[in-house]
VEXDREN-2710 file (C-alpha; in Angstrom, 1 decimal):
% VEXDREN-2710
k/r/px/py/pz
1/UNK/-66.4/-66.0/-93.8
2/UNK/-67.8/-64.8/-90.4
3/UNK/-67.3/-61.2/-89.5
4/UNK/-67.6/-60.2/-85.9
5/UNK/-66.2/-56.2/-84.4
6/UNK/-65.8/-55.9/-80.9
7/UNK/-63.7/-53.1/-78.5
8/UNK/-60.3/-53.9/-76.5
9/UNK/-60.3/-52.6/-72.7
10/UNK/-58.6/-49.2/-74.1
11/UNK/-61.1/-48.4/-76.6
12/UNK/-59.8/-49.6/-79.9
13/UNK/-61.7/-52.1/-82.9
14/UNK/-60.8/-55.6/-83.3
15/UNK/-62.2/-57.7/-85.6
16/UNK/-62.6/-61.6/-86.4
17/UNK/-62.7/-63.3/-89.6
18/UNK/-63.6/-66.9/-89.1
19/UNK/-64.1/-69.2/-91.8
20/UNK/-66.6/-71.9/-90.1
21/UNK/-70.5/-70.7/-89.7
22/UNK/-71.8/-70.2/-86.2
23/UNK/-71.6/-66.6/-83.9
24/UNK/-68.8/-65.4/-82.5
25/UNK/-69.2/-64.1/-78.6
26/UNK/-65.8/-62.2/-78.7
27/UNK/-64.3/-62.6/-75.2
28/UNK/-63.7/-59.7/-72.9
29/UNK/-60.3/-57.9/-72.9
30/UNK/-59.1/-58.2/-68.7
31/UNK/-55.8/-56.0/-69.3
32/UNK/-55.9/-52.6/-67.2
33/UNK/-54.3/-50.8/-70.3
34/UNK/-53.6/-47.4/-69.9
35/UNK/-54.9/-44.8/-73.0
36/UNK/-53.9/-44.8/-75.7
37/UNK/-50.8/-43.2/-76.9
38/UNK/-51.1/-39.8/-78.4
39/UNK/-51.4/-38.9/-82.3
40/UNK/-48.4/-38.5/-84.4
41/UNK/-47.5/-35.3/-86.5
42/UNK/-47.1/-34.7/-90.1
43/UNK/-45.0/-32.6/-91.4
44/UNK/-43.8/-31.7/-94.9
45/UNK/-40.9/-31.8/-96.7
46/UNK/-41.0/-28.8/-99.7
47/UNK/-37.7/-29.6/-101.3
48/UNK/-38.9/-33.6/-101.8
49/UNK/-42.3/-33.0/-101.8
50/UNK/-43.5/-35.8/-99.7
51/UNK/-44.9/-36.2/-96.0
52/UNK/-43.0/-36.9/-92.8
53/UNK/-44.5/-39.0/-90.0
54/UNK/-43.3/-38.4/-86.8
55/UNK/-44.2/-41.0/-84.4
56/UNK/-41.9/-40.3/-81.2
57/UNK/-44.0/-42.5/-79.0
58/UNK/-43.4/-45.6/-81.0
59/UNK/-40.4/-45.7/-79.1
60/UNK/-41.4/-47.6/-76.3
61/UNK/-43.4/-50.5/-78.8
62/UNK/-42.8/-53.9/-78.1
63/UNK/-39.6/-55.5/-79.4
64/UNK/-39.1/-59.1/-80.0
65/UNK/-40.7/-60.8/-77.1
66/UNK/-40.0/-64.6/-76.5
67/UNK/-42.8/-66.6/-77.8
68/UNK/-44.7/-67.2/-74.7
69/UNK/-44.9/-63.5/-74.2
70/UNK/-46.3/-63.1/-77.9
71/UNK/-49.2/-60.3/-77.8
72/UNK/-50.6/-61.8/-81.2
73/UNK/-51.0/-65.1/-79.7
74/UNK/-54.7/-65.7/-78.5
75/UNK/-55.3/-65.4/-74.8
76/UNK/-55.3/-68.6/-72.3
77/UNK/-55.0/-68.5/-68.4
78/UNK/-53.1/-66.2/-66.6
79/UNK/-51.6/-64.6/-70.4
80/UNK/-53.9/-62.0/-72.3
81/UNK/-52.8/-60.6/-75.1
82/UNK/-54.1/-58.2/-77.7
83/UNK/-56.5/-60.8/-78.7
84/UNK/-59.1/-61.6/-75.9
85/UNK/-60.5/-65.2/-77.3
86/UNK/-58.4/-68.4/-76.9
87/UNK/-58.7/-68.7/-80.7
88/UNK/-59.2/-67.0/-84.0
89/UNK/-58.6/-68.1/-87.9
90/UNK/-57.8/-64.0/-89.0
91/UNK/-58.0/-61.2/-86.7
92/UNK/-57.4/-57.4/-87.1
93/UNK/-57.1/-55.0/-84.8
94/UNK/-56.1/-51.2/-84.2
95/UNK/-52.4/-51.0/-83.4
96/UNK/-51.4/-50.0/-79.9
97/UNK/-48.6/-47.9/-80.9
98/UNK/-49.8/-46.6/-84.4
99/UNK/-47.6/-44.9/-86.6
100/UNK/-51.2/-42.7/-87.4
101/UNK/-54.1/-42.6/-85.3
102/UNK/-57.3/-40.3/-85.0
103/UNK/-57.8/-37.6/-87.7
104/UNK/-54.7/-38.1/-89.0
105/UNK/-55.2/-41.9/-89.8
106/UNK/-55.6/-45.5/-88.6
107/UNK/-52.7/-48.4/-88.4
108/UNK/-54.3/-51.8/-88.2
109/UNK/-52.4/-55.4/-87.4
110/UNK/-53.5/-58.6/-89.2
111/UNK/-53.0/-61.6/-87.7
112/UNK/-53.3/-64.6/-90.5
113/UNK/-53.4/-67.5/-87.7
114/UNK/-53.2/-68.4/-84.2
115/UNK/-50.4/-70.6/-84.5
116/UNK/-47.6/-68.9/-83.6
117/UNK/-45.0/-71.1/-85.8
118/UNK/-46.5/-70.8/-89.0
119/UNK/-46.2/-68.6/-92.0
120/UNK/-48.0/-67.0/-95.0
121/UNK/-46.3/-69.5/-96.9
122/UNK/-47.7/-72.2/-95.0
123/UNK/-51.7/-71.9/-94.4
124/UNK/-52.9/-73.1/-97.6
125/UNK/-55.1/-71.4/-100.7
126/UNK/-58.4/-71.4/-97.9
127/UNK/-56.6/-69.7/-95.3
128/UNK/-54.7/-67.3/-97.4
129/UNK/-58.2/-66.8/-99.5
130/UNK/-59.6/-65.7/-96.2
131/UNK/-56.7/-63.5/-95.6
132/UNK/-57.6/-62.0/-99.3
133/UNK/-61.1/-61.2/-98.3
134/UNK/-60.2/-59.7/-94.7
135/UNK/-57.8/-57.3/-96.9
136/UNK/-60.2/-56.4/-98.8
137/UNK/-62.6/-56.0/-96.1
138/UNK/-60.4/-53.5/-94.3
139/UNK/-59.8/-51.8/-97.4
140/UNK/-63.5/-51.0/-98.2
141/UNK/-64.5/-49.7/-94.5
142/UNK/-61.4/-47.7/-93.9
143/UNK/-61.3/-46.0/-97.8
144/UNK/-64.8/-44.7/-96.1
145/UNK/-62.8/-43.1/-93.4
146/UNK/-63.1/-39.1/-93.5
147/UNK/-59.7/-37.9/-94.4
148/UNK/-58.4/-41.4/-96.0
149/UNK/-56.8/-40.9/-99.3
150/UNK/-55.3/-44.3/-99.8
151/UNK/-54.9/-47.8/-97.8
152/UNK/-51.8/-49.6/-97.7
153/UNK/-51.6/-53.3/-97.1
154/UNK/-48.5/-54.7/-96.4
155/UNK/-46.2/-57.5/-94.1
156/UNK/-42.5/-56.9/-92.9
157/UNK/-41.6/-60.5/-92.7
158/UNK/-38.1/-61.6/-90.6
159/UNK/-36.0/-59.9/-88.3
160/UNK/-33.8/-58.8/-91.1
161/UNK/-36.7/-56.4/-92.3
162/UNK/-36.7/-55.0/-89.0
163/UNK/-39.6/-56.7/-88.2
164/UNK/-40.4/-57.0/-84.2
165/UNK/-42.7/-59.5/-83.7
166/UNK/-42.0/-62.7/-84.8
167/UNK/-46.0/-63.9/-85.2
168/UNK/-47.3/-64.2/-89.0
169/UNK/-49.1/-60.9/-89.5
170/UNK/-49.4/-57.5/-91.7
171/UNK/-50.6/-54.4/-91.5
172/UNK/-52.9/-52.2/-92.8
173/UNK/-52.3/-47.9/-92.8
174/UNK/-55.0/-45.8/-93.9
175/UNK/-53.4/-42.8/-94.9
176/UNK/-54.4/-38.8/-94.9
177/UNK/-52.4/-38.9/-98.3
178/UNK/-51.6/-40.5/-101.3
179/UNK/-48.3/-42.2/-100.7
180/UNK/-45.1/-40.8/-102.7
181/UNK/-44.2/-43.9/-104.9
182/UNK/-47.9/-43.9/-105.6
183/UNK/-47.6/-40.6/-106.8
184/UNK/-44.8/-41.1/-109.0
185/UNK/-46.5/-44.1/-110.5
186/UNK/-49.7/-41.9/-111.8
187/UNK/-47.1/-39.3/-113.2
188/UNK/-45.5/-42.1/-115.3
189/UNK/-49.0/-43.3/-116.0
190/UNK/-50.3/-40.2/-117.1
191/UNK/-47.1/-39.5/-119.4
192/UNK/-47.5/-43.1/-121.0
193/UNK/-51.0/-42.4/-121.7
194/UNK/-50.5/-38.9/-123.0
195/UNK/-47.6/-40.8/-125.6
196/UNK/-49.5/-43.6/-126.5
197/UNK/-53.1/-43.2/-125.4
198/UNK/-52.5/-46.8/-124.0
199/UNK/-52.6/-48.2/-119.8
200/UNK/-49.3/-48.2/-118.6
201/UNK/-49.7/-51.5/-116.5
202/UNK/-51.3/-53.1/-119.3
203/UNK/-48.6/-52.9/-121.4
204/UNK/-46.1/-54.1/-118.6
205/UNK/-47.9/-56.8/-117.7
206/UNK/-48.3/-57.9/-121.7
207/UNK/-44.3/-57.3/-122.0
208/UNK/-43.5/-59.5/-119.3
209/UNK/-46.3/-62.4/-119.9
210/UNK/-44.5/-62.8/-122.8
211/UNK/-41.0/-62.8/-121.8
212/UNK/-38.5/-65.2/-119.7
213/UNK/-39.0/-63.5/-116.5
214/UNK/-42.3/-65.3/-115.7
215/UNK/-42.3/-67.3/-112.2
216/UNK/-46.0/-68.5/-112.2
217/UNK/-49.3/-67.8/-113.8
218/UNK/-53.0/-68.9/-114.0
219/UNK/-56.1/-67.3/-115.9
220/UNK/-56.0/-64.4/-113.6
221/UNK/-53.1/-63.7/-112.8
222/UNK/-49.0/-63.7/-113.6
223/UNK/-46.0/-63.4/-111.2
224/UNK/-42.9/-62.1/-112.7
225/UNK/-39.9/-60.6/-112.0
226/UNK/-39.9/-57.3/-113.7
227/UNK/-37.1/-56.1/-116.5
228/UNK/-35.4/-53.8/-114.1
229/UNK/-35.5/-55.2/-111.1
230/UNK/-34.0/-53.2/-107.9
231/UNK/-33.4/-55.6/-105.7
232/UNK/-32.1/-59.1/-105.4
233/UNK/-35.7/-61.4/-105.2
234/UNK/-37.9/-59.5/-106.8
235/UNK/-41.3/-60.4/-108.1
236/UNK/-44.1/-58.4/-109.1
237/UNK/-47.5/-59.7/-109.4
238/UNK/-50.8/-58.0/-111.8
239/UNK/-54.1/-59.1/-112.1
240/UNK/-55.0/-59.6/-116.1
241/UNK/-58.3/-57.7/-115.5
242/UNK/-57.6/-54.0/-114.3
243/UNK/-58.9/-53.7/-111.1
244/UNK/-58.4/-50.4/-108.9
245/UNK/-57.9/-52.2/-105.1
246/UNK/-58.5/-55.3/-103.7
247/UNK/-62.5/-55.1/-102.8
248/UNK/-62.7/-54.8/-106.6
249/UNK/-61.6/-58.3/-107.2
250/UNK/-64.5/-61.1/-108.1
251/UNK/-64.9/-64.3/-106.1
252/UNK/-62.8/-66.3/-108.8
253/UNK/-60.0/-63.4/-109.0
254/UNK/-59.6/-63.5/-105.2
255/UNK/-59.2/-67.8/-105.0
256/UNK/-56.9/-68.0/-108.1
257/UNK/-54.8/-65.0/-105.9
258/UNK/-55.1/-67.6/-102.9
259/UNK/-53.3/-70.2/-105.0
260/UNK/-51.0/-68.4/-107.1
261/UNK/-49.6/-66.4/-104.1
262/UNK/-49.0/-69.2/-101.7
263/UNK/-47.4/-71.2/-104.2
264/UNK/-45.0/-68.2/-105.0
265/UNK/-44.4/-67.9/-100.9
266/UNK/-43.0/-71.1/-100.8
267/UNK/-41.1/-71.3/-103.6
268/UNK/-39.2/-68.3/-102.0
269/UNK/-38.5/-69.9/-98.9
270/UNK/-36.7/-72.4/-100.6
271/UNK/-34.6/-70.6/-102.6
272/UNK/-31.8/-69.9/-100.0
273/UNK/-30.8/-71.5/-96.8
274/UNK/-34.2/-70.4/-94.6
275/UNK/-37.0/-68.3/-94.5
276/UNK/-36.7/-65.1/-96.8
277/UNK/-36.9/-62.4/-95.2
278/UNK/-39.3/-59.6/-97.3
279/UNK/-41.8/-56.9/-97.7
280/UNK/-44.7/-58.0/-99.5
281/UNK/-46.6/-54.5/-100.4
282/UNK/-49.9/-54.1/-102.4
283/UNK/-50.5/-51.0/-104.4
284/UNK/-54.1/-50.2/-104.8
285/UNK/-55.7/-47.2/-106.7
286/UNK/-56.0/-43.4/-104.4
287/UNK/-59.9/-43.2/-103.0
288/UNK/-60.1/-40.6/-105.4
289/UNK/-59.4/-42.1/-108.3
290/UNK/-61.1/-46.2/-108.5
291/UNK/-62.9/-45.9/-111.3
292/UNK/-62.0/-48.2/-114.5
293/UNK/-60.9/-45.1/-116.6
294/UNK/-58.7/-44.5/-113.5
295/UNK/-54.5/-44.6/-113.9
296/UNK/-53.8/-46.3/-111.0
297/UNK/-54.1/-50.5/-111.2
298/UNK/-53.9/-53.1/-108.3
299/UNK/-51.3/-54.9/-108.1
300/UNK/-48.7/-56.8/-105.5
301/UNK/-44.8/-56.2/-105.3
302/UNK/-42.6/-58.4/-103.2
303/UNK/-38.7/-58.0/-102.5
304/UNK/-36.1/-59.0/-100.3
305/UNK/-32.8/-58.0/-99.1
306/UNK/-31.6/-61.8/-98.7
307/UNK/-28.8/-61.8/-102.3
308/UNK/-27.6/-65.4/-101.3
309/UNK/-27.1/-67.8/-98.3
310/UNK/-26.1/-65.6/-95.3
311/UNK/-25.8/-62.6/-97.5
312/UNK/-28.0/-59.4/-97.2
313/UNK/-28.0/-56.9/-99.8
314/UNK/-27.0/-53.6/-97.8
315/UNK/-28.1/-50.0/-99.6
316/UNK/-25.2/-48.7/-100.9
317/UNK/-24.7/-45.0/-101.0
318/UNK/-25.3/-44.3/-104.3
319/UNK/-29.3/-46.1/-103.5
320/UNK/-30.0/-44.8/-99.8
321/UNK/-28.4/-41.4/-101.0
322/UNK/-29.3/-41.1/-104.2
323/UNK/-32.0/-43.2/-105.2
324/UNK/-29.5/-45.1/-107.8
325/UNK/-30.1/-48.8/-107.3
326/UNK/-27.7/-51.7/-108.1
327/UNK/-28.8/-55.2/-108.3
328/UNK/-26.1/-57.7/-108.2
329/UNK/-28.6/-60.4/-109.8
330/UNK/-29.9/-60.3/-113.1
331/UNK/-33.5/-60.7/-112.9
332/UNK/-34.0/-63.5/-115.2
333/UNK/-31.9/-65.4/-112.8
334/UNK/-34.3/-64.9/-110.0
335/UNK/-37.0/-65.7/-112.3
336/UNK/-35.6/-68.8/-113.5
337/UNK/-34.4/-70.3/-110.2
338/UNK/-38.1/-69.6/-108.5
339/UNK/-39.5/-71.8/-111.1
340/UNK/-37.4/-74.3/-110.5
341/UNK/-37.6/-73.9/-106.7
END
């Protein structure tokens, strides 16, 4: 993989990962683009304990374009877009209307392909193995970022997410804190180790290898759909060696990921009657706290609100109010109709 950084016309980073050898020349960006919008606030909420972002100029962010006005598409002609060369294999840049920016943070867009049509699901264990090592790129360089206490790699996939760009991509926060659920995860963690003196994860992911909620598995890894699952497609999936984040994965972790987690993509999309919509989050290890005798473990949790064909599973208020989930699928149901999928 080819790395190459270069500067859009308003000041911010992009960055190409190409997968053939050669130089890149990055093109020029041609926009007149006015500065960039101003920082977002933080602010802190003492009865949960958590931070707030406020992000008031993401208002104005751009909201399900038709496909020839796609600003993850390359450039061509007359149309230039937030990516100035007329093609790219995996390209991330700065967001334009970041939820975080400055000293508070840094919001980054991942574009997995040029092709506008396409999927995750769809690029194959080379592309997607790319798309492992650009994560994992952007992971090391901004966990080096003054102020960054954790990085959060994720993609918002279909409209029903809330998702407003239509273009396969994710995105990347670094964050000036550790997040909440990431927090509550170490407590549990730290109790389970306190009780047993054993690694919490560990233990899951030994409970579930062995049980009927497995949907795929190779030497390193296992996809499952775990015991209590909140939602109605659920899978979780663990790495057998504890790892802290993704730049701690070895060549032969990261290619085995590349198959195992395309396969799963697919099998996903043909469960209903489309494309699942989902969030697809990965949970990596504070900055503070990589080291093997660490709590926190890598690992990749993927949901969706689809519950059957035209269906959506809409919160209820006992779960947006109360944080008391229902699931009106039993887990091993899920499990066993992705593996036959």
């Amino acid at each position: 993989m080819r790395k190459t950084s270069a500067h859009l016309a308003d000041g911010r980073e992009i960055i190409y990962y190409d997968e053939d050898g050669g130089t890149r020349a990055p093109a020029p960006d041609l926009r007149e683009l006015p500065p960039t919008a101003p920082g977002s606030e933080l602010r802190w909420d003492p009865l949960r304990r958590e931070q707030v972002i406020l992000a008031a100029h993401r208002q104005g962010r751009t909201h399900l374009p038709p496909s020839d006005e796609c600003p993850l598409c390359p450039s061509g002609g007359d149309r230039l877009t937030e990516v100035p060369s007329s093609s790219y294999d995996v390209v991330a840049f700065e967001n334009r209307f970041p939820a975080l920016s400055g000293a508070e943070g840094r919001c980054e867009v991942l574009c997995f392909s040029s092709d506008h049509d396409t999927s995750l699901a769809g690029l194959g264990p080379r592309r997607l193995r790319t798309i492992v090592d650009a994560w994992a790129d952007r992971t090391e360089e901004l966990s080096a970022r003054p102020g960054v206490k954790q990085v959060y790699v994720f993609e918002n996939r279909g409209p029903e997410i809330g998702v407003t760009l239509h273009h396969p991509h994710g995105q990347i926060y670094a964050l000036p804190f550790v997040t909440p659920r990431t927090e509550r995860d170490l407590d549990s963690a730290r109790l389970h180790r306190a009780e047993t003196g054993r690694d919490l994860f560990a233990d899951i992911l030994a409970t579930e290898a062995a049980g009927p909620r497995v949907v795929l598995a190779n030497e390193h890894w296992t996809a499952f759909v775990p015991e209590a699952a909140r939602w109605p497609v659920e899978v979780h999936v663990y790495p057998h060696r504890a790892v802290p984040d993704l730049p701690a994965l070895d060549g032969a972790e990261r290619t085995a990921l590349a198959e195992l987690y395309g396969d799963l993509l697919g099998r996903a999309d043909r469960l209903f009657d489309g494309p699942l919509p989902y969030v697809s989050a990965w949970h990596q290890a504070p900055v503070d706290d990589p080291g093997p005798r660490g709590l926190a473990r890598l690992r990749l949790e993927l949901f969706s609100v689809r519950r059957a064909p035209g269906r959506l599973k809409y919160l209820a208020g006992t779960e947006s109010g109360a944080g008391v989930f229902s699931n009106d699928v039993a887990p091993e149901t899920t499990a066993r109709r992705l593996r036959e999928a």
